[in-house]
N, C-alpha and C positions, 0 to 999 in steps of 0.2 A: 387317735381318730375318734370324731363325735359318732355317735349313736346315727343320726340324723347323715351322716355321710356314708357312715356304713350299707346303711338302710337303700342309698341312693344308686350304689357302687354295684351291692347284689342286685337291686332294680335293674340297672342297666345290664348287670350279664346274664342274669333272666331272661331278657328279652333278647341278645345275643343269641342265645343257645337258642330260644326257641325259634325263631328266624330260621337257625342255622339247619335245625332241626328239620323244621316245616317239609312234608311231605310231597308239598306240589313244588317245589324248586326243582326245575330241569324237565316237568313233566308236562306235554301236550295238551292244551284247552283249546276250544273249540271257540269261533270266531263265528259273529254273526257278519250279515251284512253291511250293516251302520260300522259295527268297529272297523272292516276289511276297511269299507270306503275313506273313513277319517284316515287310515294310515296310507293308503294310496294318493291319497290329500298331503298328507308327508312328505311323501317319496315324490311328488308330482308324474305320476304317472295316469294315461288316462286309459280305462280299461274300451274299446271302441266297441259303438252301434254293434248286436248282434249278439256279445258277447254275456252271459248271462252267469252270475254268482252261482258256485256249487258251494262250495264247502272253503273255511278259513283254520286254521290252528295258527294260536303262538305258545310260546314254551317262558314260565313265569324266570323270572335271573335275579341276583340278590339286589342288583342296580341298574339304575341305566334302561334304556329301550330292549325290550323283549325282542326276539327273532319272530320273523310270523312266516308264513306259507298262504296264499292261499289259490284257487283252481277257479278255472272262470269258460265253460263250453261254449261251446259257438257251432253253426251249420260248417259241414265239413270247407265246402267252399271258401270260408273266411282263413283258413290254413294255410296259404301263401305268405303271410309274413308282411304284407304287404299294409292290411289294415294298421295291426297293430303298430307299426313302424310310422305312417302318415299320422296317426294320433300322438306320436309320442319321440318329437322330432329331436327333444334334448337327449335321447338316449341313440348311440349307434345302431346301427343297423343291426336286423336278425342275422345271423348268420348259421348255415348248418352243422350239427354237431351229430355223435353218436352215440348207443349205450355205454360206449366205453371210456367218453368223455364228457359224461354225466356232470356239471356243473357243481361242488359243494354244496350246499343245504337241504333244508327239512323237508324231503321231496314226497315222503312215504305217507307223512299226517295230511297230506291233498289225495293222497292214491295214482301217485305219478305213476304214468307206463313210459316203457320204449316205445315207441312204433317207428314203422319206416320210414317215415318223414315228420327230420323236429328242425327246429330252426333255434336260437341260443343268442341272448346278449349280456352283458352287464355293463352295472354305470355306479357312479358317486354322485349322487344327485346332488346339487348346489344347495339345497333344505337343509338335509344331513349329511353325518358323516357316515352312513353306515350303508355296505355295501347291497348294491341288489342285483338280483339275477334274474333272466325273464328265458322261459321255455316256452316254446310255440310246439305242438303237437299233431298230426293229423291221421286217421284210421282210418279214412275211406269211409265215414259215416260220416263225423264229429269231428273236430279243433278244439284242444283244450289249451287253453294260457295259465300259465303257473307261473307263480311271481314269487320271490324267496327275499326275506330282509333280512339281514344276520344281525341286527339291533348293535347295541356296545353294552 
């Protein structure tokens, strides 16, 4: 083996390892606005009138589309299920769920609660292949919408 391919070979597992290595793989980053919007332009989902951006996280992965989360409040009134669902006619309807049948993903990096009235859908949007989950929430003040992509 030449010098010059040697050279090429440790190059390449150098940068393996440190990849592999990297500190932020699996770990929670914070999502602006802009980024939430472009991915929600992804998933074609449209967040409706009312409904106002809190807070986004995705988790970095070695390949492929990242998982995101992110939380979207609204006046308590918009919590019917009703909005969100006429906006967003490619996906099933909401339907209601409990804390005991909590949806799979990244609910914690939004700061998802229980409350007594949540409503639950998921889809494969026709964009992508990667699953998405939408929780509707209401407290008697507020309506929060949480939207989960598990990426690939």
């Amino acid at each position: 083996m030449t010098n010059s391919w040697k050279l090429l070979c440790a190059s390449a597992i150098l940068v393996l390892l440190a990849s592999c290595a990297s500190s932020e793989i699996g770990k929670p980053r914070s999502m602006d606005s802009d980024e939430v919007t472009h991915n929600l332009q992804r998933i074609t989902f449209t967040i409706p009138d009312g409904f106002a951006f809190e807070q986004g996280a995705t988790h970095s992965e070695f390949s492929g589309q990242p998982a995101w989360s992110a939380r979207f409040d609204a006046p308590n009134e918009l919590g019917n299920g009703l909005t969100p669902s006429a906006a967003n006619p490619s996906y099933p309807p909401l339907r209601p769920f409990t804390c005991q049948s909590v949806p799979p993903g990244s609910w914690t990096s939004v700061n998802f609660t229980c409350e007594s009235e949540m409503l639950s859908t998921s889809a494969e949007p026709k964009s992508t292949t990667d699953p998405v989950t939408v929780l509707l929430t209401r407290d008697g003040q507020r309506s929060s919408l949480y939207i989960y992509c598990q990426g690939h």
